[in-house]
N, CA, C and O of each residue as an XYZ file, in Angstrom:
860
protein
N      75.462     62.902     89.823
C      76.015     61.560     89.833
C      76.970     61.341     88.673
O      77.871     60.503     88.716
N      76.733     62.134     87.630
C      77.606     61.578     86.567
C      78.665     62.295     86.149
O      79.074     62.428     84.996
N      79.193     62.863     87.398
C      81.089     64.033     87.617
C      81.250     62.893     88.244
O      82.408     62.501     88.097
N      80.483     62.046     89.003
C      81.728     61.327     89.922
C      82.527     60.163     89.063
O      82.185     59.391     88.168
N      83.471     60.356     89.608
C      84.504     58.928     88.926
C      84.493     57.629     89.985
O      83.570     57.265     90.713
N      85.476     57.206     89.868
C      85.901     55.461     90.387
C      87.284     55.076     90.209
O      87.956     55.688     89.378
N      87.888     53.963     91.014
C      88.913     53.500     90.169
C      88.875     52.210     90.875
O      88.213     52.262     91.911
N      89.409     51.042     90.600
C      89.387     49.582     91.066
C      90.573     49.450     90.600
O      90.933     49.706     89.451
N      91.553     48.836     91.939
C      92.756     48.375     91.465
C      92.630     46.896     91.885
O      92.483     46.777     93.101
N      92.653     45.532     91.072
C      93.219     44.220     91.585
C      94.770     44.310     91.413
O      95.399     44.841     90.498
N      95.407     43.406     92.950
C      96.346     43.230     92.888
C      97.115     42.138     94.399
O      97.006     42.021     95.620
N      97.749     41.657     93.431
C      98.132     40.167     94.311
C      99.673     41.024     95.192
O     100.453     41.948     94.964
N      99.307     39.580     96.691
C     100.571     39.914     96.996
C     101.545     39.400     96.515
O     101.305     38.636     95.579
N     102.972     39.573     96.907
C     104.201     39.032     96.834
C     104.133     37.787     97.167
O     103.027     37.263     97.036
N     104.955     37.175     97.546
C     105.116     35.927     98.302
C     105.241     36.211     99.626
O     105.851     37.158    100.123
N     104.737     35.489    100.084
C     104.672     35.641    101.753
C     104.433     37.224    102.375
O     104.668     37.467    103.559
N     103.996     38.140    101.535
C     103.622     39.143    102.298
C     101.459     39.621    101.910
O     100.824     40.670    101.815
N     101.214     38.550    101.843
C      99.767     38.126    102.035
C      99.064     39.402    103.290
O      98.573     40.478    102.949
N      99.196     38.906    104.745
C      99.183     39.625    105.593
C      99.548     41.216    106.237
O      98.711     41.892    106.836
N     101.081     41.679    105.957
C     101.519     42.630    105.406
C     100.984     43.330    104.634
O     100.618     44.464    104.943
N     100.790     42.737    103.267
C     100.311     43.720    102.438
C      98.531     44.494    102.947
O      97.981     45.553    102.643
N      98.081     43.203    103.911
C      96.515     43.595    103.901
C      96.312     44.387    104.802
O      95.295     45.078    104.860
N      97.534     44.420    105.907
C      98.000     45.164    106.709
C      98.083     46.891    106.465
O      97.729     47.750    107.272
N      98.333     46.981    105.873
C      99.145     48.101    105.241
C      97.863     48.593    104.666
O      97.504     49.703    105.060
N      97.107     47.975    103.809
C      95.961     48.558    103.579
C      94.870     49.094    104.231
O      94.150     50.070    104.018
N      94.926     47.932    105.371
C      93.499     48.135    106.499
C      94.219     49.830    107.261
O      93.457     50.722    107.634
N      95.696     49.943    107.347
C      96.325     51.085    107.812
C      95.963     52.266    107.164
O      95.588     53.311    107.696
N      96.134     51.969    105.698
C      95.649     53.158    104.733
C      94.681     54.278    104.722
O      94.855     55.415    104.284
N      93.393     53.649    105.404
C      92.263     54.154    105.489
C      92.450     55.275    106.138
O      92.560     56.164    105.293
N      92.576     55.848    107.568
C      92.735     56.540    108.188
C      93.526     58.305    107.431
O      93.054     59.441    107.480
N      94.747     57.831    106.850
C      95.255     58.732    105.694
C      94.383     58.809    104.412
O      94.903     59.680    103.714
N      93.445     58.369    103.869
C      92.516     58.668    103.369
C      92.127     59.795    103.274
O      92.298     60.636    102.391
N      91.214     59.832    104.855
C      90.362     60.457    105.411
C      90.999     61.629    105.673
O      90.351     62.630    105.367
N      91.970     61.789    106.102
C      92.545     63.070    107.015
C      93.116     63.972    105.322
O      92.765     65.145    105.200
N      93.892     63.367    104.254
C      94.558     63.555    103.042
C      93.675     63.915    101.833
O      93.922     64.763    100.976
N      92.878     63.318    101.900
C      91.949     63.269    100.975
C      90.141     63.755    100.346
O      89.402     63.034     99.676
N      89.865     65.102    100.822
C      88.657     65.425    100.881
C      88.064     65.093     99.642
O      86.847     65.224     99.770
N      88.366     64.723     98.496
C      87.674     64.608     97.543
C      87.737     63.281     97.143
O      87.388     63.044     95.986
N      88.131     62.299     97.896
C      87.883     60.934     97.816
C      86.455     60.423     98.556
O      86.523     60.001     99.710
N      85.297     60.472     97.926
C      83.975     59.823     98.961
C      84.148     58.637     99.505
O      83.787     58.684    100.681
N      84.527     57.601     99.203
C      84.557     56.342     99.636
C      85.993     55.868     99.295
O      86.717     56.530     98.551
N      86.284     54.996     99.718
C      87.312     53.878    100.292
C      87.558     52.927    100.245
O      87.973     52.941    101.404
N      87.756     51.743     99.891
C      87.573     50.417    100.515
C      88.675     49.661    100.107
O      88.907     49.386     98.930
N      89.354     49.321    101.057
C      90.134     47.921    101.095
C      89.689     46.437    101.016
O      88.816     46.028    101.780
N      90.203     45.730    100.220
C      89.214     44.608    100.193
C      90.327     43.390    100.147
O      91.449     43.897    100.154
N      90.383     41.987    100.104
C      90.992     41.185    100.278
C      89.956     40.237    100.044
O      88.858     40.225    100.599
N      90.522     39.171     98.889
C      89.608     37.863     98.378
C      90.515     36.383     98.579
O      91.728     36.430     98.780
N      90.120     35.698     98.537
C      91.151     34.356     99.028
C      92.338     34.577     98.354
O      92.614     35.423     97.503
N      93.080     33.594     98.912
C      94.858     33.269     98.680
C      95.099     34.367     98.705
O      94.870     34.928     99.777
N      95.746     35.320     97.409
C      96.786     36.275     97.573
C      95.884     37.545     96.721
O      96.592     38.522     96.476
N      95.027     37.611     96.439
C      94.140     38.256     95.672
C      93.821     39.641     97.231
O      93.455     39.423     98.386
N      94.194     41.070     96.475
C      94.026     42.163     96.756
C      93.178     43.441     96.580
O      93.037     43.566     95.363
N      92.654     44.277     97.109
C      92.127     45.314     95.765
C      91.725     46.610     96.555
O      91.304     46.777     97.700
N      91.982     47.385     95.616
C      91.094     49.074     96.464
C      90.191     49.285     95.375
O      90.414     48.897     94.228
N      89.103     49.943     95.770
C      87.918     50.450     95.285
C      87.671     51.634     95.084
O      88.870     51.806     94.861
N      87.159     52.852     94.919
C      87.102     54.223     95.706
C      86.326     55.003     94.542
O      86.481     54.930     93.323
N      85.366     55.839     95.371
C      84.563     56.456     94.337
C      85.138     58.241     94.929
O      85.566     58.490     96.056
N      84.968     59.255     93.772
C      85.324     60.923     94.189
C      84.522     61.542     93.414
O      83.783     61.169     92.504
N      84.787     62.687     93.951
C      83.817     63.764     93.539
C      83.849     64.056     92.141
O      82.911     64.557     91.521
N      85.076     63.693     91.610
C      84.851     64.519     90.189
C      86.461     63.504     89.700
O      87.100     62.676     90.349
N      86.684     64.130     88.114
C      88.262     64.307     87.749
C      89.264     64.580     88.724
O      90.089     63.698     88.962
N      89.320     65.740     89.363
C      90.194     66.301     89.773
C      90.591     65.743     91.035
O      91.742     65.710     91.470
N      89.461     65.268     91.642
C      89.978     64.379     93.215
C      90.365     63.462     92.944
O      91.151     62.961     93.748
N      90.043     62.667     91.619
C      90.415     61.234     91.260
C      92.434     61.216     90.954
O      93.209     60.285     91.172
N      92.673     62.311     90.518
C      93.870     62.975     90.298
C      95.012     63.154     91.625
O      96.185     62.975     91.954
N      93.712     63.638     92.073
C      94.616     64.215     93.907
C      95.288     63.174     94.271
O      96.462     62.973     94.581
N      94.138     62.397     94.163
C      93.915     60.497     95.226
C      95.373     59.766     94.613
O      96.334     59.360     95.267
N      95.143     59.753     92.938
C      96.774     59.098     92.794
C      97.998     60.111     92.876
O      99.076     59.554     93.081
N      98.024     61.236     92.777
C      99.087     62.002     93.744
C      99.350     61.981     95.032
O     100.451     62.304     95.476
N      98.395     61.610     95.736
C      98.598     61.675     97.164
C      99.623     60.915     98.438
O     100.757     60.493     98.211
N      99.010     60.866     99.646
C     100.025     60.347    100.305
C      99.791     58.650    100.127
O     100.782     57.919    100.142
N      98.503     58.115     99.968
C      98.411     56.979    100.329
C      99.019     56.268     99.325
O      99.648     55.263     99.657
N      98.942     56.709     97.671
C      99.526     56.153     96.158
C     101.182     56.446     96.626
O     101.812     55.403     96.450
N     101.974     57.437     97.110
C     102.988     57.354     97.309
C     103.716     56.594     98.645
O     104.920     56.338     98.668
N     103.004     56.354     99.486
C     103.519     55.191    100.547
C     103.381     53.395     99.919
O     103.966     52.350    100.203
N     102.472     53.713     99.119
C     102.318     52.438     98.027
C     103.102     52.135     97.181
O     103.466     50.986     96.935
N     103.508     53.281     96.554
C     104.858     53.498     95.794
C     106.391     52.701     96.377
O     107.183     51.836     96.005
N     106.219     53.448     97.287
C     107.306     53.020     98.203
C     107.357     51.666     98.712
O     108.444     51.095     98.791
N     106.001     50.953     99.157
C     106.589     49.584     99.621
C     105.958     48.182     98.428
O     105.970     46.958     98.557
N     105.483     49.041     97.365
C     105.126     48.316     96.690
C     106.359     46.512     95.566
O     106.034     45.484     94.973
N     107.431     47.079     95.852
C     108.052     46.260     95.376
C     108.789     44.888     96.411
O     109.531     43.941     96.148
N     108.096     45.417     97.721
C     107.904     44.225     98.909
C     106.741     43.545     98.697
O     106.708     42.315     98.724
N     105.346     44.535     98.392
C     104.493     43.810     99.045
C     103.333     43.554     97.963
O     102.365     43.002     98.487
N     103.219     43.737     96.973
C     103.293     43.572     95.517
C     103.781     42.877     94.453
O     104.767     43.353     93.892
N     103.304     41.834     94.037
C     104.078     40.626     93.054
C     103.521     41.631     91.823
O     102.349     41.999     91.741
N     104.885     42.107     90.622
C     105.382     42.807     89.875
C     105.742     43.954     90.224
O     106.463     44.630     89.489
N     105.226     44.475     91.637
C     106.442     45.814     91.971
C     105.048     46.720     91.405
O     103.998     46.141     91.127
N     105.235     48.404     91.268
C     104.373     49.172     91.268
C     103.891     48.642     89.806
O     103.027     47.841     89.450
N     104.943     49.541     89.046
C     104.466     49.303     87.684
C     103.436     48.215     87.369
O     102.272     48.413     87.021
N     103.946     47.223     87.516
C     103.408     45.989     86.355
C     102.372     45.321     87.543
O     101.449     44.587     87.188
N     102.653     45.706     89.271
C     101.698     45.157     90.028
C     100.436     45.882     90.538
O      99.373     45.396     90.926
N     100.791     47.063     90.448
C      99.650     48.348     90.430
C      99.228     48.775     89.476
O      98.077     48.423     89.214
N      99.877     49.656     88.571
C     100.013     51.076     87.677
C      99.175     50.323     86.700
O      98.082     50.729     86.307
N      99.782     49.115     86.293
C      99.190     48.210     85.307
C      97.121     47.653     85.602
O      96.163     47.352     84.890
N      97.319     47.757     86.573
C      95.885     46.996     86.974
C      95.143     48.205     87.604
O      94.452     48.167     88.622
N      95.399     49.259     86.842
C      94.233     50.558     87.443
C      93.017     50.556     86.953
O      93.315     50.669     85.764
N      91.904     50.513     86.969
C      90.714     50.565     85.806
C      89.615     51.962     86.492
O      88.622     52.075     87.211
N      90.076     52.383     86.118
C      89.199     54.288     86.254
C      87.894     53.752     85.456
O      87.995     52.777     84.712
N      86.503     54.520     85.666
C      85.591     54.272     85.373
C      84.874     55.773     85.719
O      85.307     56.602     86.519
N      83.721     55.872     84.931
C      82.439     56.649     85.105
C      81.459     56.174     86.121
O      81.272     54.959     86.192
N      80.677     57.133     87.078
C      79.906     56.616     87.635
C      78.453     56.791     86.889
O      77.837     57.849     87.026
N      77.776     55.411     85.869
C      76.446     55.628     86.105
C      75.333     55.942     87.046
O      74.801     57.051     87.091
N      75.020     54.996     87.745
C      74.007     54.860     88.447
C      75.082     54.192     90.051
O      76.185     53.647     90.098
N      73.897     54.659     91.360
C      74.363     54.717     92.718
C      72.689     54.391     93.586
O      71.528     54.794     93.505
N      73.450     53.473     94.349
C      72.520     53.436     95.907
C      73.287     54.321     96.767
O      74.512     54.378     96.660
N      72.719     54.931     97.512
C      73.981     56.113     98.394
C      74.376     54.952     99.194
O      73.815     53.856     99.215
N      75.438     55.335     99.868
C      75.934     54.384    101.344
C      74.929     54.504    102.608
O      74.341     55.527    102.960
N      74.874     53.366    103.143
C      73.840     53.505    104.173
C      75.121     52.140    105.289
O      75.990     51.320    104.993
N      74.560     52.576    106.387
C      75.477     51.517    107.550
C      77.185     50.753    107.006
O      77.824     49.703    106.938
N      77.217     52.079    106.757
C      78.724     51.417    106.439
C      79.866     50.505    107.412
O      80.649     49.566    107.272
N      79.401     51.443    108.467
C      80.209     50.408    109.978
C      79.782     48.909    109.997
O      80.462     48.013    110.496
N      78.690     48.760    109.451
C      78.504     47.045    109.772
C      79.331     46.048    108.036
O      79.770     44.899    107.975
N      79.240     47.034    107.006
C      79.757     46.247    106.378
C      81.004     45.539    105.802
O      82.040     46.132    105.501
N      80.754     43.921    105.655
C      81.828     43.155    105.929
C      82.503     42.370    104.568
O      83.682     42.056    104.404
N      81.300     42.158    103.616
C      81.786     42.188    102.046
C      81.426     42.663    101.235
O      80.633     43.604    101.196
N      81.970     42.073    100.333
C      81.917     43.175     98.787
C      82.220     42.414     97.538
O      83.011     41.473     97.471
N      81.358     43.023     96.330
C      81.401     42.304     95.229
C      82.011     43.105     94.129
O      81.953     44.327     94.264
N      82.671     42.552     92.903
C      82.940     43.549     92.332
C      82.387     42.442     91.059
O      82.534     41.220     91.071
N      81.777     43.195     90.081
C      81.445     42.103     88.734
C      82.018     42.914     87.369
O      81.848     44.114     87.158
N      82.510     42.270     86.772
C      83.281     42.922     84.852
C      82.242     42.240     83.881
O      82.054     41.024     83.876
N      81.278     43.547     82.678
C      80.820     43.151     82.531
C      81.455     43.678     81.368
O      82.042     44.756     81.463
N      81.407     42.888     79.967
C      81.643     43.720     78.563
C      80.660     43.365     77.796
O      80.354     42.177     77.692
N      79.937     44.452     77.062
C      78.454     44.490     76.236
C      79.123     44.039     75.307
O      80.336     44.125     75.119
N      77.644     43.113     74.179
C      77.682     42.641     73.028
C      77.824     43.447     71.977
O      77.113     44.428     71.756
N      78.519     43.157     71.462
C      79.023     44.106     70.291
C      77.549     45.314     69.819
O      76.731     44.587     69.257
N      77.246     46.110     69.840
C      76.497     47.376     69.203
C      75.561     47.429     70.353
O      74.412     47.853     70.222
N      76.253     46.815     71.974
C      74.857     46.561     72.647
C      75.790     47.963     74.061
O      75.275     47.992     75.178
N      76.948     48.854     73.807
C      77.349     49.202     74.781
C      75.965     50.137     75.214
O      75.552     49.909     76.350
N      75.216     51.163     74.417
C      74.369     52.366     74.544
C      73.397     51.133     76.006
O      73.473     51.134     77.235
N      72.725     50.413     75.181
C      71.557     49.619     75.779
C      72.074     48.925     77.144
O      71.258     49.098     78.049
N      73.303     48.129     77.561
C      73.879     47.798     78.576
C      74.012     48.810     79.637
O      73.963     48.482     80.823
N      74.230     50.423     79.134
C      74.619     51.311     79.748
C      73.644     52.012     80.469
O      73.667     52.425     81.628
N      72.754     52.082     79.570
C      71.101     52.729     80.101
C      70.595     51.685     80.858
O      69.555     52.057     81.401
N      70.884     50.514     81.136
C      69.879     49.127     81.872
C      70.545     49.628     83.628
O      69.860     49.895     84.615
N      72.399     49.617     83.489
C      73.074     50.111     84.633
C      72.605     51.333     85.137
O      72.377     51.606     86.316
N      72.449     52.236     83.885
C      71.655     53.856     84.714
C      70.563     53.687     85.805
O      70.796     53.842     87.004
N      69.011     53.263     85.144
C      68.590     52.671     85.522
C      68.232     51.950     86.800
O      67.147     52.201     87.325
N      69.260     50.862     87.473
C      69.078     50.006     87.959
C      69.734     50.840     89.681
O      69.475     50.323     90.768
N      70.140     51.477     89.614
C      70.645     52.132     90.986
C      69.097     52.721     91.972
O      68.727     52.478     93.121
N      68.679     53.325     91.178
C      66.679     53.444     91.826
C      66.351     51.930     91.982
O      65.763     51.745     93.047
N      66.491     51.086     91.454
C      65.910     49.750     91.703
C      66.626     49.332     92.668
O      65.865     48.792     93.471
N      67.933     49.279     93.108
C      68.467     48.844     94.321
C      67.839     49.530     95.010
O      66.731     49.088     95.316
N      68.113     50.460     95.387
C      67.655     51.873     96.467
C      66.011     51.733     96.633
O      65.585     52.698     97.266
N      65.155     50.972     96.314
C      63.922     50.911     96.498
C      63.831     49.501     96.682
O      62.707     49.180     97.067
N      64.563     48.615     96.554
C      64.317     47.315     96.733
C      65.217     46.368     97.807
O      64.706     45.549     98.571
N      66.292     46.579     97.733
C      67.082     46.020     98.492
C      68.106     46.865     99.691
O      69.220     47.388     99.704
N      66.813     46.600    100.786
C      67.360     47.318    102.063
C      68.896     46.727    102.567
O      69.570     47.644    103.034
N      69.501     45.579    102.574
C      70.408     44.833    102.562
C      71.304     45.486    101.890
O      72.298     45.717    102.580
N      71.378     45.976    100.567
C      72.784     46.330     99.781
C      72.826     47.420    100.521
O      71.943     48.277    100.532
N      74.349     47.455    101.490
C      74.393     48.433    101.655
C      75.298     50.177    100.866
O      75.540     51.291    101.330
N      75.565     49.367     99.260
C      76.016     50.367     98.991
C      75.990     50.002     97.399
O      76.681     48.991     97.269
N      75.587     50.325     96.417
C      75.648     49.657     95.080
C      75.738     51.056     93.495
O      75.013     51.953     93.065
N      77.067     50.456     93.151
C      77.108     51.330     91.993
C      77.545     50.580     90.853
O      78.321     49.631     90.967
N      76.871     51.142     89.277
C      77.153     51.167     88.342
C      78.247     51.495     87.463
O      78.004     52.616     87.017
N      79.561     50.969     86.899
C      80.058     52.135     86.589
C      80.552     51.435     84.886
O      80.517     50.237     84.607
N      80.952     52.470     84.016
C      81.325     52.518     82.907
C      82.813     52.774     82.625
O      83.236     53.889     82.932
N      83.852     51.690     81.960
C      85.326     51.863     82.112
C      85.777     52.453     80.621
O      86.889     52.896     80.330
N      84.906     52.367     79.974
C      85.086     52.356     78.251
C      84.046     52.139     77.773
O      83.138     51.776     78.520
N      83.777     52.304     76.168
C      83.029     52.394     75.383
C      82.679     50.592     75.749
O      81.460     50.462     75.641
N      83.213     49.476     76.059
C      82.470     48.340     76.055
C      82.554     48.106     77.298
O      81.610     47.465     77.761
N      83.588     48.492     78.197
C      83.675     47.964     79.525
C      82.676     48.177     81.042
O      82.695     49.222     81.694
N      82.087     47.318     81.298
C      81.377     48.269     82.619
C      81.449     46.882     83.861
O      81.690     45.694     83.645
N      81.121     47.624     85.263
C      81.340     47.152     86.162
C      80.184     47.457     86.978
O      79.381     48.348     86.703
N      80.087     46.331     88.474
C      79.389     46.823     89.129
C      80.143     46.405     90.819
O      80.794     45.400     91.104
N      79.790     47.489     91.651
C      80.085     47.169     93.411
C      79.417     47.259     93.845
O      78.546     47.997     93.384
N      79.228     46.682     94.960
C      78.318     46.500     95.821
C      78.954     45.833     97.567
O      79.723     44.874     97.642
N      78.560     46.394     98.473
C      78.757     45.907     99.508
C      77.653     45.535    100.370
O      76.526     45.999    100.196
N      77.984     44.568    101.455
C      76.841     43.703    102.511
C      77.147     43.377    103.675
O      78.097     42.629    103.905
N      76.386     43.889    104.603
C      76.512     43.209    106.081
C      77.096     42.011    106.459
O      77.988     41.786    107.276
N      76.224     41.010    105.475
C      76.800     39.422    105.622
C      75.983     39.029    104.078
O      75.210     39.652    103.350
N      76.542     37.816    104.037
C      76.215     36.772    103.141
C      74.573     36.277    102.252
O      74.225     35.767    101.186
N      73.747     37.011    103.938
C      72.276     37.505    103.376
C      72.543     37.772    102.391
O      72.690     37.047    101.407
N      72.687     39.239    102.538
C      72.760     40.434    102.521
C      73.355     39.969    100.474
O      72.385     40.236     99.765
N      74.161     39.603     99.883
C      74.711     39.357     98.714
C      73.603     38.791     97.920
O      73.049     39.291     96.940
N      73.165     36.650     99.033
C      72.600     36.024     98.470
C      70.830     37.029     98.026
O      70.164     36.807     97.014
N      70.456     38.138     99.194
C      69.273     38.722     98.327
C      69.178     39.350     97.217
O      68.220     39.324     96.445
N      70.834     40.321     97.031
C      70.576     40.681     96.263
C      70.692     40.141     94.558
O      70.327     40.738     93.546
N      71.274     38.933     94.687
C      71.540     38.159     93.409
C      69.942     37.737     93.156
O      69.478     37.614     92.023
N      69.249     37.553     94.254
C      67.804     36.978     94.091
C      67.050     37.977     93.848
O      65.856     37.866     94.127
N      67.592     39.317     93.217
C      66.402     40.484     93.776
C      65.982     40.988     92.027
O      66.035     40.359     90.970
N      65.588     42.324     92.338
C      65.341     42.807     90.833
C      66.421     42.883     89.962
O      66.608     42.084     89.045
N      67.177     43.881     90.247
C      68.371     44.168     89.169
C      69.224     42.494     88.425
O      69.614     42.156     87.307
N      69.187     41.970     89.540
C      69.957     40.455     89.043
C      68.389     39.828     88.116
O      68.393     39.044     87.168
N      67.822     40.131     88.421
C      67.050     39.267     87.560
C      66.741     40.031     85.527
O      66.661     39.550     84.397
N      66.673     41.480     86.210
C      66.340     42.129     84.925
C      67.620     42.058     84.261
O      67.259     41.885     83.097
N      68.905     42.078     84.246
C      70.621     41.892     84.108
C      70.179     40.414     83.348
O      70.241     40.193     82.139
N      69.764     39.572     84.306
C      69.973     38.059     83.497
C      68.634     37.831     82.285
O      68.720     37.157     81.258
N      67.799     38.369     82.617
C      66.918     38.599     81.456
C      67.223     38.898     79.936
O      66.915     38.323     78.891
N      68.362     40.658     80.402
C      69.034     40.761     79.035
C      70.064     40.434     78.575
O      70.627     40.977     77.624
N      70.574     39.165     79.420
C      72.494     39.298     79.417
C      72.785     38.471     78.236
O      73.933     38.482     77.792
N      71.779     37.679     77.616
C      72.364     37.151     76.798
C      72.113     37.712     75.593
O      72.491     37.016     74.650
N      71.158     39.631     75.066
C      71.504     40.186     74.775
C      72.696     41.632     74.611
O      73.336     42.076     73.658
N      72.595     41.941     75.750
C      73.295     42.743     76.089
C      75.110     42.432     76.425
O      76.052     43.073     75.958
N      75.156     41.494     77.176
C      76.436     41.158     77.472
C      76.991     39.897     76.919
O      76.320     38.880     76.742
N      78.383     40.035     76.631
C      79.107     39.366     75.935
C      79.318     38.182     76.622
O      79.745     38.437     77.748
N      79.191     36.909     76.403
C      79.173     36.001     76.797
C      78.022     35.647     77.736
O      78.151     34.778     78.599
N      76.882     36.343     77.552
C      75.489     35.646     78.623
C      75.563     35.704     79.730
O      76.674     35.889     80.227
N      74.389     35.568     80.570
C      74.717     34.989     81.552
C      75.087     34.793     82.734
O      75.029     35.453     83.772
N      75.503     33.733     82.434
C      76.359     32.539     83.111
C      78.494     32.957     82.782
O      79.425     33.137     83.566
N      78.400     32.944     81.378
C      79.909     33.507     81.282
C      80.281     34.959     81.088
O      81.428     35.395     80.992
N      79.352     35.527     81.052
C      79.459     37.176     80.752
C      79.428     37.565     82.022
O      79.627     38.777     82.106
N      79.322     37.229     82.677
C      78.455     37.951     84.281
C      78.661     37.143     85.356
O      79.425     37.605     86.204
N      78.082     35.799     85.614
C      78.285     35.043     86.660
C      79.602     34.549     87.287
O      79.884     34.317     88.463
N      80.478     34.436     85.910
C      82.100     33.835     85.359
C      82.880     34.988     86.087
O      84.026     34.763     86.477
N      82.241     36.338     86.302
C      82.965     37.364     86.028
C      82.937     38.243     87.788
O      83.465     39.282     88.185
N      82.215     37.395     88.341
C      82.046     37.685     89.900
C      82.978     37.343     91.166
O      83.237     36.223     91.605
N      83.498     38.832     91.732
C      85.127     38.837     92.327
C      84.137     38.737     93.725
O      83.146     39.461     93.813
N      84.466     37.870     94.694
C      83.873     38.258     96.191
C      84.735     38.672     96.988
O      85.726     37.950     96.876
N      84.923     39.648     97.919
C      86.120     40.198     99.011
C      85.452     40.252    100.369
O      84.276     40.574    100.538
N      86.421     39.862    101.456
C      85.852     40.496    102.592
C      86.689     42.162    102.818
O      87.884     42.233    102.532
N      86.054     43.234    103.261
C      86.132     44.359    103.152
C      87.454     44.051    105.004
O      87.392     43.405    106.050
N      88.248     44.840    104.444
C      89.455     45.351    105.756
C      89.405     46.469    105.866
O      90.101     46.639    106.867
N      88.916     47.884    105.406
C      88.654     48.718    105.607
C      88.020     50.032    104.869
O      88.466     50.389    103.778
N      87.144     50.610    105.404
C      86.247     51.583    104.578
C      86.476     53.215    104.747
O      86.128     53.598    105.864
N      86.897     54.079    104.036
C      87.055     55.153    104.411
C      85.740     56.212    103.725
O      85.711     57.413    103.996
């Protein structure tokens, strides 16, 4: 588990190419799959108004490498200054966040799932070690507790930065797991562990998407 990487890109559309752009993404998937053997997962995601994003977990360094060489980063390339408010650079390139994978629920029923969460968490100052081991951790606690998540990982962006994804059938499927173990043991320590508590460290910090496509 801990060769695999990540990367999360947010990114807004242009003006008026909202649709288009989500278009183009839900298209993406397919070249993924056929381009990309060392990309495990996928996901296109789309959150209200103009709010965008890809997700994607790989086998190691080196696929994570492939993936932005590949065909799908270079057809992105290409229509990114249509469908992209700042164009690649400053609307992509800029908003990449690569990460470590701690801790994982494997994927289970991926065909049924319809959203997805993404949360930014940054530990309290001398608290990254202890934040990091709680995320290790907590992937056995999904995977034994919450039949609903159907897919949940940990990941580490930097020495303070960490994140978490997760995807769900439906709306259940989210509201259990905020009610379940990991959310509870997380809010237990958050107002040691994470910077701003909580409520602003954590709760403040919760992206919701409906998923357009999973590779």
């Amino acid at each position: 588990m801990n060769t695999q990487k990540a990367s999360y890109i947010e990114m807004h559309a242009a003006t008026g190419q909202t649709e288009k752009f989500a278009a183009f993404l839900t298209d993406a998937a397919p070249l993924v799959k056929q381009t990309e053997p060392g990309t495990k997962l996928w996901f296109a995601l789309q959150a209200p108004a103009n709010k965008l994003a890809i997700f994607d977990i790989f086998v190691d360094e080196q696929a994570r490498n492939a993936h932005f060489a590949g065909a799908v980063a270079a057809a992105l390339n290409k229509e990114a200054n249509r469908l992209v408010a700042g164009g690649w650079d400053k609307g992509v390139v800029a908003n990449i966040r690569n990460s470590s994978v701690l801790s994982a629920k494997n994927p289970v029923d991926l065909h049924s799932a319809t959203t997805a969460t993404y949360i930014k968490l940054k530990a309290a100052p001398g608290q990254s070690e202890n934040l990091a081991a709680l995320l290790s951790a907590a992937g056995a606690i999904v995977a034994e507790t919450e039949p609903d998540t159907l897919f949940w990982v940990a990941l580490q962006i930097d020495e303070q930065h960490f994140a978490i994804f997760d995807i769900f059938a439906a709306e259940a499927g989210r509201e259990a797991h905020f009610a379940g173990k990991v959310a509870g043991l997380l809010n237990q320590k958050a107002a040691l562990l994470v910077e701003g508590g909580w409520e602003q460290g954590v709760v403040a910090n919760v992206d919701n998407f409906d998923i357009l496509a999973i590779n």
